[in-house]
N, C-alpha and C positions, 0 to 999 in steps of 0.2 A: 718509485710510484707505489702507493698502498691504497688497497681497498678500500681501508674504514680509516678515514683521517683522523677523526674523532678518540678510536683506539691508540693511533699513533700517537696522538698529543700528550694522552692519560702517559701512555709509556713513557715517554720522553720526560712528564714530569716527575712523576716516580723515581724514573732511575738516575736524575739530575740532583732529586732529594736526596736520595740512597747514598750517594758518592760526596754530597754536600757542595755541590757546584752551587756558585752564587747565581745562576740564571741558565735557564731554557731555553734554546732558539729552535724556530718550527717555519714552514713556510704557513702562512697567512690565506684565511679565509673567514667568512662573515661567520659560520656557525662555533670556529675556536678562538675568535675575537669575543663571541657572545659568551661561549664558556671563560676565559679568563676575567671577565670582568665580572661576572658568581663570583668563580673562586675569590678574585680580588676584594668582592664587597661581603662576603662569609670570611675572610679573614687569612683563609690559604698561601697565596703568594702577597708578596709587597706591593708590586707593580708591573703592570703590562705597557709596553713600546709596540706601534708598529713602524716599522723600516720603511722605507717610500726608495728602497737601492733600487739600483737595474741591474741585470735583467728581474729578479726576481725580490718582489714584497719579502719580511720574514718579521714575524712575530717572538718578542722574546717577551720572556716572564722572567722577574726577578722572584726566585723564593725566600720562603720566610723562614726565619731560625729562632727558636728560644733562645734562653740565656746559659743554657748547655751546650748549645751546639745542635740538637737535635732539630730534626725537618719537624713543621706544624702540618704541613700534608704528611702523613704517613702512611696510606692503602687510599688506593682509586681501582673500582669495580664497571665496566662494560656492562650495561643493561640488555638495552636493545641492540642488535646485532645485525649486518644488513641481510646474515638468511634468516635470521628470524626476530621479527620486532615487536615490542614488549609494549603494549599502552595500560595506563591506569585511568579509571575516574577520578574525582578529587577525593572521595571518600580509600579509594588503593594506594594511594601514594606512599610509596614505604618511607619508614622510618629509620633512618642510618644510624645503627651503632646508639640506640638512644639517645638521640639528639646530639651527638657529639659531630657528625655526620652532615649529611647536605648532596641531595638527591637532585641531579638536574631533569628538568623536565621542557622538551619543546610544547607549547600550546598553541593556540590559534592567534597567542596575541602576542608571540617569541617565546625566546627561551629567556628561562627563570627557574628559580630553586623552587623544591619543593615544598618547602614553607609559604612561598607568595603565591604559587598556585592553587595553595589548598586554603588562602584564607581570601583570596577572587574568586574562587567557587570552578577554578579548572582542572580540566583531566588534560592528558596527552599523551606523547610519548617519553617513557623514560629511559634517558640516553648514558645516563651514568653516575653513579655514585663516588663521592668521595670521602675520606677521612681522614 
């Protein structure tokens, strides 16, 4: 059991990348379902499954690989944290690594990257960075 599921997920892909495993398995929830499908539409992983097994849902992410070999996620950053949480306006929204990057952000209307929140005119909380 983990605190911050959100942290967990970031880890899991990271170090799934790190090692070069072809996919990530997590147990499942609507806010890392909402985050892999960012990553998946910014370009990060290939593809997200969810499992429908018993006893327990599990979400796998397939990662994505150059034609080196090397992981296309390479650093994912914790924003907001549940002792202390971090919100921006649309005008704060940070900027990852000069656009190389991709900032998630929860808004009033879900979660979405930081690019389409900032061009809907929304602030909220920013839950994590990656690159």
């Amino acid at each position: 059991m983990t605190n911050d599921p959100i942290a967990d997920m970031l880890v899991r892909l990271h170090n799934a990348a790190m090692v070069r495993h072809p996919m990530a398995l997590m147990p499942v929830s609507k806010m890392r379902v909402a985050i892999a499908k960012i990553l998946k539409d910014e370009g990060f992983v290939e593809k997200i499954e969810v499992t429908r097994e018993r006893p327990h849902p599990m979400l796998k992410v397939w990662l994505k690989y150059d034609t080196a070999k090397q992981p296309v996620l390479s650093g994912t950053r914790r924003v907001s944290k549940p002792g202390r949480r971090i919100y921006a306006t649309k005008r704060d929204i940070p900027w990852v690594r000069n656009g190389l990057g991709v900032a998630i952000v929860s808004t009033t209307k879900g979660v979405m990257s930081g690019a389409r929140a900032k061009k809907e005119g929304l602030g909220g909380e920013i839950l994590c960075e990656v690159w």
